[in-house]
Legacy VTK file of the C-alpha trace (Angstrom):
# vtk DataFile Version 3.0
C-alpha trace
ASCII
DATASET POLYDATA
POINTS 282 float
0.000 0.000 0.000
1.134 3.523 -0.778
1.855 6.227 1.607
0.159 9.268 1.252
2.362 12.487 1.905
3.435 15.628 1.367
6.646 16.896 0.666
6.348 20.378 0.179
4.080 22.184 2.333
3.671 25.819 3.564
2.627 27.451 7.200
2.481 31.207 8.042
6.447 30.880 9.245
6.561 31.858 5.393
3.724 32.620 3.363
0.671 30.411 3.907
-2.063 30.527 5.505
-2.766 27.844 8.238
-0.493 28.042 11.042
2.011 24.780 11.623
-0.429 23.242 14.397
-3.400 24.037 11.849
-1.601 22.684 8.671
-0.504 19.333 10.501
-4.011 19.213 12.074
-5.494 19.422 8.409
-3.238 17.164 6.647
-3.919 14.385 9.247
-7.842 15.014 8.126
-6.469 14.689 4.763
-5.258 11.520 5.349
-1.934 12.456 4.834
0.542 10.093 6.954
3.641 11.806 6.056
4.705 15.679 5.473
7.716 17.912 5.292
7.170 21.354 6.634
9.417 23.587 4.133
8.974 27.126 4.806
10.654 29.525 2.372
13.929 30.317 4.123
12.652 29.550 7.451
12.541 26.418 9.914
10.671 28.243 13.147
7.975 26.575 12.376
9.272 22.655 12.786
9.540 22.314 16.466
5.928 23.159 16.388
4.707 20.817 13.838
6.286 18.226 15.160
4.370 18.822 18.570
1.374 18.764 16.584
2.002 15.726 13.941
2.464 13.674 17.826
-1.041 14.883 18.498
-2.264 14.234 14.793
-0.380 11.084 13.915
1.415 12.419 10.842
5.338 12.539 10.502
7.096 15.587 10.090
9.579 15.657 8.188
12.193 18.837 8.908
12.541 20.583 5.557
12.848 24.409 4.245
12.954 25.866 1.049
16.139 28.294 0.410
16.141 30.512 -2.300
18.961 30.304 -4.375
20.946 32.979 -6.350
19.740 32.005 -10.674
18.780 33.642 -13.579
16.696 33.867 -16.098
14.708 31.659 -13.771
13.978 30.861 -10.344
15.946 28.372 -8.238
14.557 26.829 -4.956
15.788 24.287 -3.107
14.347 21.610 -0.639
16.243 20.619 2.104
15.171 17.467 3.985
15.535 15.934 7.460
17.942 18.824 8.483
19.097 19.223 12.252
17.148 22.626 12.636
19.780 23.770 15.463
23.029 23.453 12.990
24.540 26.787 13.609
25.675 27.168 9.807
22.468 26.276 8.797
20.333 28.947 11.376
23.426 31.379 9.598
22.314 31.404 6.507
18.581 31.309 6.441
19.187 34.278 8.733
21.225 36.057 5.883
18.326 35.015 3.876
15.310 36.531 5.973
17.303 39.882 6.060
17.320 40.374 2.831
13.867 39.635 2.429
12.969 41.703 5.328
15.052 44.914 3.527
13.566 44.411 0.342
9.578 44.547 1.276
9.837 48.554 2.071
11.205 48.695 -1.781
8.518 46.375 -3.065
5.659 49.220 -0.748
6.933 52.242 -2.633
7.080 50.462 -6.070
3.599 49.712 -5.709
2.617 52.994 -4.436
4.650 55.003 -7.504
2.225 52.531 -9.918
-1.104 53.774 -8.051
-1.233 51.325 -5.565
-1.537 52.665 -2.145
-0.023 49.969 0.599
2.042 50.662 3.074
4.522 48.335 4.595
2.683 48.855 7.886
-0.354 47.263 6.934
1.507 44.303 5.164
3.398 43.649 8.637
-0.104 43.316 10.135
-1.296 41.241 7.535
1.942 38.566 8.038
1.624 38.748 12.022
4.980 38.204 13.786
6.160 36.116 10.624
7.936 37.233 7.780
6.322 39.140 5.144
6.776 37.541 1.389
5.182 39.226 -2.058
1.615 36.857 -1.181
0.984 38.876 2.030
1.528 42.109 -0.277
-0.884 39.957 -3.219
-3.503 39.741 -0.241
-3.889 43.489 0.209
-3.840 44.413 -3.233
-6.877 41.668 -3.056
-8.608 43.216 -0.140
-8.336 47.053 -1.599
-9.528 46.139 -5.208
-6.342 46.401 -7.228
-6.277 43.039 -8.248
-9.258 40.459 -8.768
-6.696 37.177 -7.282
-3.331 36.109 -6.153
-2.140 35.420 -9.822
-3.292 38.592 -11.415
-1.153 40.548 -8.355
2.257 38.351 -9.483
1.130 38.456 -13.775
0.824 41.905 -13.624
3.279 43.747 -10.295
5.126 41.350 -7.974
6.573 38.551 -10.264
10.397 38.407 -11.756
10.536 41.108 -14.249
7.474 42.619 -13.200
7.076 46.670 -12.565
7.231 45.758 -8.793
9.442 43.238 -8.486
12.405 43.483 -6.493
15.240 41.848 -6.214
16.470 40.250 -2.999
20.191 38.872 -1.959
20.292 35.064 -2.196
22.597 32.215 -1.248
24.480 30.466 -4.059
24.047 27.162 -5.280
26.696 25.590 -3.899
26.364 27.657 -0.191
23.148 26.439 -0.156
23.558 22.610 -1.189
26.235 22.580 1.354
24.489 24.235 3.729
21.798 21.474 3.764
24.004 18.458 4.003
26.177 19.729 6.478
22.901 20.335 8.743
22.779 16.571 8.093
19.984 16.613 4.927
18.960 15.707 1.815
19.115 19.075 -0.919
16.545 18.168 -3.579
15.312 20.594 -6.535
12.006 21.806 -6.506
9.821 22.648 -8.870
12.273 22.739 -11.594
9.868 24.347 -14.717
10.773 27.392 -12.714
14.362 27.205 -14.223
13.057 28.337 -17.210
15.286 26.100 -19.669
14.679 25.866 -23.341
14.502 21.770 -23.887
15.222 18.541 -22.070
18.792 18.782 -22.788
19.705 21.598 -21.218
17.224 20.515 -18.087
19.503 17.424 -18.658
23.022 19.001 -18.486
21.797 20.920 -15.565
20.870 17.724 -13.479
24.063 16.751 -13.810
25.796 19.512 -12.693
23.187 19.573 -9.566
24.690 15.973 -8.937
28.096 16.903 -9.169
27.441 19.441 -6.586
25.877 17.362 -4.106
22.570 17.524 -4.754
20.699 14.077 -4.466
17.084 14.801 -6.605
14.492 16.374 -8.422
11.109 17.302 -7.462
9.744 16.034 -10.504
5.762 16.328 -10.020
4.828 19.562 -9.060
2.087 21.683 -8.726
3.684 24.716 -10.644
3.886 22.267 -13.849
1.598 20.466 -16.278
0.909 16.299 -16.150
2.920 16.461 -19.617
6.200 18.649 -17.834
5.921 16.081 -14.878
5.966 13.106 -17.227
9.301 15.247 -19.325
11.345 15.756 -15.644
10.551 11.974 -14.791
11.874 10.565 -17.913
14.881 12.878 -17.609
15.892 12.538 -13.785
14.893 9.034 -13.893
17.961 7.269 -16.289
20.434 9.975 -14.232
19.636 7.946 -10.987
18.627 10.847 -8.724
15.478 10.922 -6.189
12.587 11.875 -7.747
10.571 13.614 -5.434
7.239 14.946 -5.250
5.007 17.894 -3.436
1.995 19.953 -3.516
3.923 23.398 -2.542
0.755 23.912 -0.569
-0.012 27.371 0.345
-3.581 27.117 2.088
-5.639 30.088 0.394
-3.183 32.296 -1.509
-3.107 28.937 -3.415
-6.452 27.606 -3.128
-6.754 25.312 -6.402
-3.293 23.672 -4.819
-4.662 20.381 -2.538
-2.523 18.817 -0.118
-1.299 15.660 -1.168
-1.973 15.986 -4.657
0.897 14.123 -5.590
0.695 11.642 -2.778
-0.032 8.135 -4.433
1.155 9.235 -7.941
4.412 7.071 -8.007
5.706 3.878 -6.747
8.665 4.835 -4.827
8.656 4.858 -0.818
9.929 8.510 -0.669
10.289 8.268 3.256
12.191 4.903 3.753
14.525 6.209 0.546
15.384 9.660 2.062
15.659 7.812 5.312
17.954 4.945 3.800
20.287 8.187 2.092
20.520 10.226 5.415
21.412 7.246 6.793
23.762 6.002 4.450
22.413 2.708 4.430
LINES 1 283
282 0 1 2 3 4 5 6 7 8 9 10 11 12 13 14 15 16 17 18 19 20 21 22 23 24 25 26 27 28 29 30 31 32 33 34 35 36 37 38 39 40 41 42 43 44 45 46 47 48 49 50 51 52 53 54 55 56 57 58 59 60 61 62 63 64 65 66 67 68 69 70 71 72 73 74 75 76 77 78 79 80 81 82 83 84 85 86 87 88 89 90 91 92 93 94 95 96 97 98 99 100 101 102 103 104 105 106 107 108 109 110 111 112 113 114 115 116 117 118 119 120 121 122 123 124 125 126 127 128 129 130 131 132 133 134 135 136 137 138 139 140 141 142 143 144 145 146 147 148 149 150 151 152 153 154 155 156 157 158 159 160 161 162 163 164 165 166 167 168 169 170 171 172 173 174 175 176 177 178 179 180 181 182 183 184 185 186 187 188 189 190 191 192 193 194 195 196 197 198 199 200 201 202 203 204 205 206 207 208 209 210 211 212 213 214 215 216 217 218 219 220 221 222 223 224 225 226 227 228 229 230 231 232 233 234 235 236 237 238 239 240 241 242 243 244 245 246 247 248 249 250 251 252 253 254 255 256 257 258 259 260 261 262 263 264 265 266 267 268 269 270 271 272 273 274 275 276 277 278 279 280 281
């Protein structure tokens, strides 16, 4: 029998919507017997999910998504089963969270030069004592009648290349796959459509320079990609002998078309006792 899981999953440490007690709580009503808690450049949220998947009966797996310096694209990647106290690892995602946290003020007075009166004040409110991202800026464009939905807000201001968009300081590829392993976990790719690569070659020559590096797979089903782009990264990643890896990137309701566990039975590979088996070095 398959497990059903998650491995990419949001809270409002980053930029969703259900807190880490109420995401766990909702994934165990989901059925979901297995999920990995990866906030965008943030792990404060673990210690509490895994208080709560005790209560629930689902597994937490310790994860976080880290933002990665790339162009023309976008780079994220997963890190899995980290130690959450690893000094170098708490390092970095701090680096991380200040630059995101000096870069909001610049994405407020963008928007307000295009017509679009925010202030950073009432964003801060909006993301609570967590950090603010571009979805808790989407949300009050949403509420004041700028824009009719999350998408519209990235399509047309906060997206790369957009009139809004600003850039924020990143950690490199190789900081970041290091960063993750020596925190004692598992750096896998997510989302890769994001890279925005011309043809499977060039998705396949970058694999293999992710491999080199260190890193060990691919999320290759994805909610930011079409059943056929799933099918293209699973017959690429597949014959390079990488983990293939899959996740919702649930967001709760800035995503609401994105269900939990969407990819949960789609393959026939144990993710859990794999990842387990690599950390391990079985």
């Amino acid at each position: 029998m398959k497990q059903k899981y998650d491995f990419h999953s949001h809270s409002t440490i980053s930029d969703g919507t259900l807190t880490p007690t109420d995401l766990v709580k909702f994934a165990a009503s989901e059925g979901i017997e297995v999920l990995a808690l990866t906030d965008h450049d943030n792990i404060d949220g673990i210690e509490e999910a895994n208080i709560a998947g005790k209560k629930y009966g689902v597994e937490i797996v310790p994860g976080v998504e880290i933002s990665i310096d790339y162009n023309p694209g976008t780079m994220h990647m997963c890190g899995y089963f980290i130690d959450i106290h690893n000094k170098e690892l708490q390092k970095g995602l701090s680096f991380v969270q200040d630059a995101r946290r000096n870069r909001n003020p610049h994405i407020a007075k963008k928007l307000q030069e295009n017509g679009i009166d925010i202030n950073i004040e009432e964003v801060q409110k909006v993301a609570g004592s967590n950090q603010i991202g571009r979805p808790h800026f989407a949300k009050i464009m949403i509420d004041k009648g700028f824009v009719k939905n999350i998408k519209e807000a990235f399509n047309k201001y906060l997206a790369k290349g957009c009139s809004c968009y600003v850039d924020k300081a990143r950690l490199s590829l190789e900081q970041s796959t290091r960063m993750i392993i020596n925190a004692g976990g598992i750096p896998i790719l997510a989302h890769p459509i994001q890279l925005k690569l011309k043809n499977r070659e060039q998705y396949k020559s970058f694999f293999l320079k992710l491999k080199d590096i260190g890193v060990k797979g691919v999320e290759i089903y994805s909610s930011h990609q079409t059943e056929e782009e799933n099918q293209m990264f699973y017959e690429i990643v597949k014959p390079l002998g990488m983990m293939m890896t899959a996740g919702s990137d649930f967001h709760g309701g800035t995503k609401p078309n994105v269900k939990l566990g969407i990819y949960g039975e789609k393959i026939d590979i144990d993710f859990v006792k794999l990842l387990k088996k690599m950390k391990n070095n079985e």
